[in-house]
N, C-alpha and C positions, 0 to 999 in steps of 0.2 A: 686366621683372618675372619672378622665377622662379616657375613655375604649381608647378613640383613644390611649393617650399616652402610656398606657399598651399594646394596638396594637404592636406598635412600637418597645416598648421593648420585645415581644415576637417576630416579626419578624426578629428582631439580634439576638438572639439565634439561632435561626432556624440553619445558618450554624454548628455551634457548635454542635447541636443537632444531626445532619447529620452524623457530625464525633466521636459521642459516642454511643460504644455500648451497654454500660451498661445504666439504668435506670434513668431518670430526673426527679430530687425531686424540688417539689414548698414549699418554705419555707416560709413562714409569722412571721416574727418575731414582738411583742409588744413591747411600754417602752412609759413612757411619754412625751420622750423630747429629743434631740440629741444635746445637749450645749457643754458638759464636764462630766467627770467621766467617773471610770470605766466601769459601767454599757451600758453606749454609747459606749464604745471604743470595749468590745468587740462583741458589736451588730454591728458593720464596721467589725472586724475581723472576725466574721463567714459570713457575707454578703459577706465579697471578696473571703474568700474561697470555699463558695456554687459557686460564678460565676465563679471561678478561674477552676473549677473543673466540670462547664456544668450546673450548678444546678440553678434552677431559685429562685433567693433570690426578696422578697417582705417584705419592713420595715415600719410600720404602728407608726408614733408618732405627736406629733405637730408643729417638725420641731426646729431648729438652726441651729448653726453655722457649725456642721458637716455633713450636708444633701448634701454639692455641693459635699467634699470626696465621701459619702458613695454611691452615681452617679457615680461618676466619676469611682469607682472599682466594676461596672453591677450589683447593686442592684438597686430597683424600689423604691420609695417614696411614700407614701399617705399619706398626711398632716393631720390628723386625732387626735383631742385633746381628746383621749382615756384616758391621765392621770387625767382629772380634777375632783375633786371630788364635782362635780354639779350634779343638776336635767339634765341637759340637755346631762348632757353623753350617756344618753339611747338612743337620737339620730343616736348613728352609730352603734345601734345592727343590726337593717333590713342592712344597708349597709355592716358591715361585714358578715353577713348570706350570702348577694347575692356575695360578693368576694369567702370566704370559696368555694360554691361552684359550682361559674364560673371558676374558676380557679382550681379547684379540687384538693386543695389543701392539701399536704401530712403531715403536719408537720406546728403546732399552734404551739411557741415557745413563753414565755409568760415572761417578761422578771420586771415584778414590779406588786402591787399590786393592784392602780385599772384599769390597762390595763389590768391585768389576771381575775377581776371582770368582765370586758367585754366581754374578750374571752372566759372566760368560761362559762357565761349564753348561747353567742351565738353556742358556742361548744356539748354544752347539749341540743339545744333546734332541734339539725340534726338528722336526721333518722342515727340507729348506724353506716346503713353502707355508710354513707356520712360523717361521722366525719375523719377529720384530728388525727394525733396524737397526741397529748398533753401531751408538756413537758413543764414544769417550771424550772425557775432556782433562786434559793436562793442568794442572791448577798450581803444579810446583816441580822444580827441579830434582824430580825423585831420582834417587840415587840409580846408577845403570846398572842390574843385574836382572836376573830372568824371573825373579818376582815382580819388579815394575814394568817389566815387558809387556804384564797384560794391557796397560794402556796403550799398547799402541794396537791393540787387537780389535779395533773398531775399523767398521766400515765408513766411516768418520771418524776425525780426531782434530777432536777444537781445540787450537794453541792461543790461551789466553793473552798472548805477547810476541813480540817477535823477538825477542830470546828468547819464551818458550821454543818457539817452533822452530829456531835455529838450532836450540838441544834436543829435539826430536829427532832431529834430520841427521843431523853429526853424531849422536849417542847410538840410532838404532839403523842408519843407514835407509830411511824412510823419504821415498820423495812425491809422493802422490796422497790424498785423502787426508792432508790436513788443513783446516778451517781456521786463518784467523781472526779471532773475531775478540778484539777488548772488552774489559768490563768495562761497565757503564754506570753512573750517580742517576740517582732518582731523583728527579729537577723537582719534581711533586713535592721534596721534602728536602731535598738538601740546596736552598735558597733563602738567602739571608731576607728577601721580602715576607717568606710566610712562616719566620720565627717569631712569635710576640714576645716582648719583652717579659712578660710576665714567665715564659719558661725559663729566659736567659738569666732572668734573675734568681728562679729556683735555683739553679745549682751553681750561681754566684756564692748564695745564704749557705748549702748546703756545702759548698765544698771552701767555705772562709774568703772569699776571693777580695781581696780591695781593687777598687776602680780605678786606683792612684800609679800602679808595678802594670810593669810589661807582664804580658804570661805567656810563658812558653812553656807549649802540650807537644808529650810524646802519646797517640793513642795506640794500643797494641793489645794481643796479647803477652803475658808474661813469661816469657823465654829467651833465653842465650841468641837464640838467635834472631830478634828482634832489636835486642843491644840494648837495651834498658840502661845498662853496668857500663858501657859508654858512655851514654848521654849524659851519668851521672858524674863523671870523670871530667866530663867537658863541661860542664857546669861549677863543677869545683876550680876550674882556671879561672870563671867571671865572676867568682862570686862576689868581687867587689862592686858588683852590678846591685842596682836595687828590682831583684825580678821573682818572680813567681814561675814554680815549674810542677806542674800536675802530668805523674804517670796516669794514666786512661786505662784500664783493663781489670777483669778478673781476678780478684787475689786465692779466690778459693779455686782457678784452675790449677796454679802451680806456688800452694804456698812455700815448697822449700824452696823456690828462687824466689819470692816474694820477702824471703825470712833473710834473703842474704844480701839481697837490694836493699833490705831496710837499717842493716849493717850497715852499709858501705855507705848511707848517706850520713848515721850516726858517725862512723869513723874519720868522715869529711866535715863533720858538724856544719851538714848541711839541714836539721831537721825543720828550720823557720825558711827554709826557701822549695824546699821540695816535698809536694805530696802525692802518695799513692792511694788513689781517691776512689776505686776499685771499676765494678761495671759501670757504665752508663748507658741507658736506654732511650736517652734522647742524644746522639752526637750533634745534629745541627744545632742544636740549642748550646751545647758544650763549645762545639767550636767557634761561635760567636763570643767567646769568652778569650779565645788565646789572641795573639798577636803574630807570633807566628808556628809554624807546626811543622816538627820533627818525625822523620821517617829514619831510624837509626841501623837498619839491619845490618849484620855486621859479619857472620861464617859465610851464610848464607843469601843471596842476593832474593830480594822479591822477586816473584814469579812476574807480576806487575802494581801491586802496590793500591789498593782502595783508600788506605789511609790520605795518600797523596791527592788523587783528585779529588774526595772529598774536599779535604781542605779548601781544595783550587775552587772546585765549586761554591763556596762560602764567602771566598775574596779572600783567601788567607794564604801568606806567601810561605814555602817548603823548603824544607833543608833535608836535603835525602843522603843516603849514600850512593856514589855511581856506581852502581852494578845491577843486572834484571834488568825489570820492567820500570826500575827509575830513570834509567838513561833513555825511557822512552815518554812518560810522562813530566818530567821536570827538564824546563828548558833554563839552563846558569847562566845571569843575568837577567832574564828575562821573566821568568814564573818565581823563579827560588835561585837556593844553592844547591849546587854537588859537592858530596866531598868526600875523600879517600875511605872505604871500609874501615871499622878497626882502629881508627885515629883520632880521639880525642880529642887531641892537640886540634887537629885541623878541624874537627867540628866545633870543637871553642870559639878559632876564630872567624865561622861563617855566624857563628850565634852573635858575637861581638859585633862584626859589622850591621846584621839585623837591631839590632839594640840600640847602635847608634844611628841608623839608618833611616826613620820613620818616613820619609819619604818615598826612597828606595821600596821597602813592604810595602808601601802602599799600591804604585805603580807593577808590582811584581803581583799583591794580589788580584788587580784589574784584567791585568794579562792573563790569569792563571784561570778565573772565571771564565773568559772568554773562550781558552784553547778546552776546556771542560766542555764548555757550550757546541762547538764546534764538531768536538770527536770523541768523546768520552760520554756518552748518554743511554741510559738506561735503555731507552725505548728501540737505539741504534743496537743495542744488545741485544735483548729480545728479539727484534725483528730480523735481525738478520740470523739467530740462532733456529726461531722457525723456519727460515727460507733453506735452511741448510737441512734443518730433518728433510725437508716437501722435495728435496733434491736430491734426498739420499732412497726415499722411497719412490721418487720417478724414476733412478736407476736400479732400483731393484724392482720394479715391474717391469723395464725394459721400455719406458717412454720416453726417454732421454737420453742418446747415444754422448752428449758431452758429461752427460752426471755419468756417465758406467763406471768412468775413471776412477771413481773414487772405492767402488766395489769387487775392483779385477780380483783382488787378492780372497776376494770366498768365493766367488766361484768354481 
C-alpha cells in the first residue's frame, strides 16, 4: 500500500472535515474485481456517497476498468487481489491488519466470498475493541456449503432482495442481523430527460440501428446463466417479425460462450436480426434505443436484477423470467412480462405480444418509471445502507440497546 498516496488523500478531506460536524466514518469496502456487474457498480455507489457526504471510503480489489470512476468520485483504491482463490492470498492478511488499524477503521464492508475469507480471518484475529464493524452483503444466491457461510458472518448482513433474504434464512437458519435494503438506479443519469440525442444517436451509428425495426435489448453479461442461448431460440420463433435484437455485454469476458452464441445465431440464420455489440459505457443512452428490454436468466434466478429497473427507469417496458429478485421488481401486466425460466417457447410469445403491442409498452413503460421512482433509487440505497453501518456501530459501543440485536452473535 503507498501511505504517501493515502496521505494525500486524507489531506483533501481534511477541508471537508473542518466543515462537518457530525462524525467521519472510514469505510473499507471488499470485492474481487472492479470490471462490470452489479456487484462493482454498487461498491462506486456507496463510495461516492460515503465521500459525497464527508465519509472517507477505501475500496480494496484487484483493479479494472472502473477504478479511474470510483477515484474520480473520492474513494481511495488499493489494488489488492483479495478475490483469488490461491495459496498466496494470505499474503494481504498482515497488510490488511496493519490498514484496519492505521486507519482505524469503522466499517469492514465485505462484498463476495473470498474477499470476506480475508476480511474476516483478519477481522477475528483484532483485539475486540480494535475491530471494525462487520457487515456483508449477499449479492447472489451462492450455493450453500461452509465456504459461502462466511457471508453470513457479519454483524450485519444486507439482503439485496427478499428472496435473497428468504435464502438467508431458510439455507443458514439465520433469523436476526439481516438488512434489506434494494438496489437502487441513479436517477442523476438514468433519465430519459438528461440523454441528448446526440449520445442516442452515437450508438444508433455505431451499432447499425434503423429507426424504422422495433429493438429488442438483452443487456447482460455473457453467460449460461444470463440465457443469452434462450433469448436467441425465442427469437428464432418471431423471426417473421421485422425487428432488431442487440446482445449488450462483454465479449472479451467470456469469449468461448461468446463463440457459441455466435453459432447458434449463424445456425438459425439469424445474423441480419441479431447483434452482439459488446460493452457499453453509456446504458442510458443504449437504452433509449430498444423498445422493449429482456432480463432472460435462466439455471439461476437474479439475486434482484439491475438490468430490469434500469430499464423501468428509462420508460422501457420488461420481460424477465419469474424467479429471484424479478418477481419483485417486474409487476405482469402492469411494468412488463414474466415468464417461465428456460422456455423459449413462452418468451417467444411475451416478445410477440410486445411487438404487436405498441400501446401496451407504452403504458407498461410509464408504470415501470413510476414504481422505479417510488422504491428502487439510488439515493434510497445509500442512505439507508449508511444508517445501517451508524446502527451497527451504535450497537457495538453499547448506545443502542434495539441495534444490540443485530450483534448478539460476537459477543
Amino acid at each position: 500500500m503507498c501511505e504517501k498516496t493515502l496521505q494525500l488523500y486524507e489531506d483533501l478531506l481534511e477541508e471537508k472535515k473542518r466543515k462537518n460536524a457530525g462524525e467521519i466514518l472510514t469505510v473499507v469496502q471488499m470485492l474481487p474485481e472492479l470490471e462490470s456487474g452489479g456487484v462493482e457498480r454498487g461498491t462506486l455507489e456507496i463510495g461516492k456517497y460515503l465521500a459525497d457526504n464527508n465519509h472517507r471510503s477505501i475500496v480494496i480489489s484487484a483493479g479494472g476498468r472502473m477504478v479511474t470512476q470510483l477515484e474520480e468520485e473520492g474513494s481511495y483504491h488499493i489494488g489488492w487481489k483479495v478475490g483469488a482463490k490461491s495459496p498466496l492470498t494470505i499474503k494481504y492478511l498482515l497488510p490488511l491488519r496493519r490498514l484496519l488499524k492505521k486507519e482505524k477503521v469503522d466499517v469492514l464492508h465485505l462484498r463476495s466470498r473470498m474477499p470476506a475469507w480475508v476480511g474476516y480471518l483478519v477481522w477475528k484475529s483484532l483485539p475486540k475493541k480494535d475491530r471494525p464493524v462487520l457487515v456483508t452483503t449477499f449479492h447472489g444466491f451462492y450455493s450453500v456449503n461452509s465456504y459461502s457461510a462466511i457471508m453470513t458472518k457479519g454483524m450485519g448482513i444486507i439482503a439485496i432482495s427478499k428472496s435473497i433474504e428468504q435464502h438467508i434464512r431458510q439455507a443458514y437458519g439465520i433469523d436476526q442481523g439481516i438488512e434489506l435494503i434494494f438496489r437502487g438506479v441513479d436517477k442523476d443519469k438514468f433519465d430519459p430527460d438528461v440523454v441528448s440525442s446526440e449520445r442516442i444517436e452515437r450508438y444508433r451509428k455505431i451499432w447499425n440501428i434503423s429507426s424504422e425495426k422495433p429493438v429488442i435489448m438483452l443487456p447482460g453479461r455473457l453467460t449460461r446463466l444470463k440465457g443469452q442461448d434462450i433469448f436467441i431460440q425465442a427469437l428464432a420463433r418471431i423471426q417473421h417479425y421485422d425487428y432488431q435484437a442487440l446482445l449488450v455485454g462483454d465479449i472479451e469476458d467470456n469469449p468461448g460462450f461468446a463463440a457459441e452464441l455466435s453459432e447458434l445465431i449463424r445456425g438459425l440464420h439469424l445474423e441480419k436480426k441479431i447483434s452482439m455489440v459488446g460493452h457499453c459505457d453509456d446504458m442510458p443512452a443504449a437504452l433509449m434505443l430498444a423498445d422493449v428490454v429482456v432480463s432472460a436468466s435462466s439455471n439461476e434466478p437474479e439475486a434482484f436484477g439491475r438490468t430490469s429497473i434500469e430499464a423501468m427507469a428509462m420508460g422501457k417496458p420488461v420481460i424477465a423470467t419469474a424467479h429471484g429478485g424479478s418477481l419483485e421488481t417486474v409487476k405482469p401486466k402492469k411494468t412488463g412480462w414474466l415468464v417461465e425460466p428456460g422456455e423459449a417457447a413462452k418468451l417467444a410469445l411475451a416478445l410477440e405480444e410486445a411487438l404487436t403491442s405498441p400501446e401496451k409498452m407504452r403504458q407498461f413503460g410509464a408504470a415501470g418509471k413510476a414504481a422505479v421512482n417510488s422504491t428502487f433509487t439510488m439515493k434510497t440505497m445509500c442512505q439507508r445502507t449508511l444508517d445501517f453501518y451508524h446502527k451497527l456501530i451504535a450497537s457495538q459501543r453499547g448506545f443502542d440497546k434495539e441495534a444490540a440485536a443485530y450483534s448478539t452473535r460476537f459477543n
